[in-house]
N, C-alpha and C positions, 0 to 999 in steps of 0.2 A: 396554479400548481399547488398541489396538496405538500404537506410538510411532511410524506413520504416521498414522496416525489422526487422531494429538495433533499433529502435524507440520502435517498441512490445516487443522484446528480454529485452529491461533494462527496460519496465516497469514490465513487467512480472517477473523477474528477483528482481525485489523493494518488490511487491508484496508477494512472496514470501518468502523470506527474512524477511516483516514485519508479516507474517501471522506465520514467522516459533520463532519471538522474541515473539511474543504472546502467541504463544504453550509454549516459554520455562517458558515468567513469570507466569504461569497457576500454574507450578510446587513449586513457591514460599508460602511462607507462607504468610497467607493476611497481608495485612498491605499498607504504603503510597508508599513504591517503587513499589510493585505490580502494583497499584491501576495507579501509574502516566505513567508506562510503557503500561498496558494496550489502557490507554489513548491516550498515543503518537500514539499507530499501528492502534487504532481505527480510530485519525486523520488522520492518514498517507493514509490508504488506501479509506479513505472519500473525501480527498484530490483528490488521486486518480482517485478515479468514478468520481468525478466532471470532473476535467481535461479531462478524457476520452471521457465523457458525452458532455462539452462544444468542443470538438474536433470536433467529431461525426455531431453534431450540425451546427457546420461550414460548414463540409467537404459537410452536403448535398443542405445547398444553397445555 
């Protein structure tokens, strides 16, 4: 496996992960834990797309 490879695998892998703490705080009752967990995975994966996005970017000029 190339170190690109490994590169999609752990983002993908994050992504995941953050898309699957957000499913779980869905199941909570409302309130401010909810509300700031939410928060984190919405950053995380915004984070993310940027990162991606500015990558992307790069790679084609």
């Amino acid at each position: 496996m190339g170190r690109d490879t490994t590169k999609k695998l752990w983002i993908l892998g994050v992504s995941f992960a953050l898309f699957l703490g957000g499913a779980g705080a869905l199941q909570l009752e409302p309130g401010t834990v909810r509300t700031v967990i939410l928060a984190l995975v919405f950053a995380g994966l915004l984070t993310i797309a940027g990162v991606q996005t500015l990558r992307h970017l790069k790679k084609k000029n």
